[in-house]
C-alpha positions in Angstrom: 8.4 13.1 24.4 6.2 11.6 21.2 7.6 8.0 19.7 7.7 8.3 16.4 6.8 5.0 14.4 9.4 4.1 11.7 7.0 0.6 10.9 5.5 2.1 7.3 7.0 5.6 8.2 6.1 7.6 4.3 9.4 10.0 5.1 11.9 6.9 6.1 10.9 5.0 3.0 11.8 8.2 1.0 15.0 8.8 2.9 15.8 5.4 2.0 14.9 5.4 -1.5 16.6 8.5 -1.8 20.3 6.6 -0.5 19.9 4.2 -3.0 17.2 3.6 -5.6 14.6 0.7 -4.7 15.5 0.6 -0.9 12.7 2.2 0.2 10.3 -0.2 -1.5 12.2 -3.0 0.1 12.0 -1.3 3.9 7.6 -2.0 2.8 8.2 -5.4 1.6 7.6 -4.6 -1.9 10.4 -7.1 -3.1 9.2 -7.1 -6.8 8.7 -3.3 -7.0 12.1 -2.7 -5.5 13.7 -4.4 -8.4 11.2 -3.0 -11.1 12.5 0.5 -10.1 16.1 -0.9 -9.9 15.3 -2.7 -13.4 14.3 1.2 -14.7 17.5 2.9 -13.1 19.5 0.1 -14.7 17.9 0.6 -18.1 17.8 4.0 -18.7 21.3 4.2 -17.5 22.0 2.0 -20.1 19.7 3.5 -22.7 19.9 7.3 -22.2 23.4 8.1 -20.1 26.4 8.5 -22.6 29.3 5.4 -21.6 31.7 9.0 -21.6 29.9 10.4 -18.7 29.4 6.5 -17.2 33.5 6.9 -17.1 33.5 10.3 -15.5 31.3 9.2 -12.8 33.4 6.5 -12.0 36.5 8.1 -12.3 35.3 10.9 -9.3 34.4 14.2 -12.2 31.3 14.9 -14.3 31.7 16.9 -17.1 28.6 17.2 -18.1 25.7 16.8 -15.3 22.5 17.4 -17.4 23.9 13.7 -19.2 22.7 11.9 -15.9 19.2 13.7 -15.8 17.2 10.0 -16.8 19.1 8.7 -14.0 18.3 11.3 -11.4 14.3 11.7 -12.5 14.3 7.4 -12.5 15.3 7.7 -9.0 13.2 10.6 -8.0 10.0 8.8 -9.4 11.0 6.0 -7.3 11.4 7.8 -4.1 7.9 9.5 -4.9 6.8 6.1 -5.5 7.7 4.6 -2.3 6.4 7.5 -0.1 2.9 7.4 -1.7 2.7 3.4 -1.3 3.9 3.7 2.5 1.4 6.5 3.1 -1.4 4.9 1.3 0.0 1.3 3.9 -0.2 3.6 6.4 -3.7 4.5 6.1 -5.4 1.5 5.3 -3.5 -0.3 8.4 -5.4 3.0 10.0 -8.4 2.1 9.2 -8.2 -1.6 9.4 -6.7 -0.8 13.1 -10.0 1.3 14.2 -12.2 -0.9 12.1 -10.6 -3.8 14.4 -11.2 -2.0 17.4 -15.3 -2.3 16.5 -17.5 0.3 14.5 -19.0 3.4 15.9 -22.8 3.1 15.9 -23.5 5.3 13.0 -21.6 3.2 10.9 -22.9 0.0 12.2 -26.3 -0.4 10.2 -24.6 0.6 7.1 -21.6 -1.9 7.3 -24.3 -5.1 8.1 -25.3 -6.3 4.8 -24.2 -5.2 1.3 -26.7 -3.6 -1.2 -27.4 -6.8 -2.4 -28.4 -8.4 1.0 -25.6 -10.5 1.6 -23.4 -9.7 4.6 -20.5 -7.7 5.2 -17.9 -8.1 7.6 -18.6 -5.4 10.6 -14.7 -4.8 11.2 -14.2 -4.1 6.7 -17.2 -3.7 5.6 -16.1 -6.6 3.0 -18.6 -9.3 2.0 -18.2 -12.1 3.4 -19.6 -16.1 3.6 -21.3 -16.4 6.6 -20.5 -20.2 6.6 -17.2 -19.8 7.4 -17.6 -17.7 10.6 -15.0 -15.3 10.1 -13.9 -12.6 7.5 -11.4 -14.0 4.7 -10.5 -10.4 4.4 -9.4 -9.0 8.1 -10.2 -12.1 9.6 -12.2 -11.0 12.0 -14.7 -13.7 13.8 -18.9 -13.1 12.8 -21.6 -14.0 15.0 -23.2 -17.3 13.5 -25.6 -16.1 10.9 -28.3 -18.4 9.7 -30.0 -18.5 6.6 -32.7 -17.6 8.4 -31.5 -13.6 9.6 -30.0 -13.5 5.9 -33.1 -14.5 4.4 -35.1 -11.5 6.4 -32.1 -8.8 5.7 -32.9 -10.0 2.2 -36.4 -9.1 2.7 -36.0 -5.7 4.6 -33.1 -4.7 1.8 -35.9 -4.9 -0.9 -39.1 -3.4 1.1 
């Protein structure tokens, strides 16, 4: 039987969002988009839902259900909204995962230096300082790199 992963899963955070508006974003740790979405429900509530059919709701009827479309189309956005941030999540942890795990020879040579000369991190493909001896991005550790070897990938970049 296949484990399913629910750590960034694009269909939980929808399910969520779909209970209540804004819970999805906050299953990805996206505190201050949770409560920009619940901000929007709240104000077009306000704004565009007549206080008659705010009553109705609360009282158990509707009367008139087309009244609550800003509502519904708020929280439909923000479900959307939190299935395409957990997929695009999803994907770069992907990639960062198998860029961890070491390139693949083809991509090797490209991922070494950046047009410019200066070097990129072999895991990201980032530039990074090769004083530091590591990748600020992914933080993976570089081999030492003296100004020597990035002086003559300056020189082979421009031949």
């Amino acid at each position: 039987m296949a484990r399913v992963s629910l750590r960034k899963n694009p269909l939980f955070a929808a399910l969520l969002g779909t209970v209540a508006t804004g819970l999805g974003h906050l299953y990805l740790r996206r505190w201050i988009r949770a409560l920009g979405w619940l901000s929007a429900t709240l104000a077009a509530t306000v704004l565009f839902v007549p206080e008659s059919t705010l009553s109705a709701v609360s009282s158990g009827t509707v009367a008139d259900p087309f009244s609550l479309l800003p509502v519904v189309l708020v929280s439909a956005a923000s479900v959307l909204d939190a299935y395409l941030v957990a997929k695009a999540e999803r994907r770069s942890d992907g990639a960062r995962a198998t860029g961890a795990a070491g390139p693949t020879e083809a991509a090797e040579p490209t991922r070494a230096t950046e047009a410019d000369g200066s070097p990129a991190c072999p895991a990201c493909g980032k530039p990074v300082d090769p004083d530091i001896g590591f990748c600020h991005w992914c933080t993976t550790e570089l081999d030492a790199v003296d100004a020597a070897d990035h002086g003559q990938a300056t020189e082979r970049g421009s031949n």
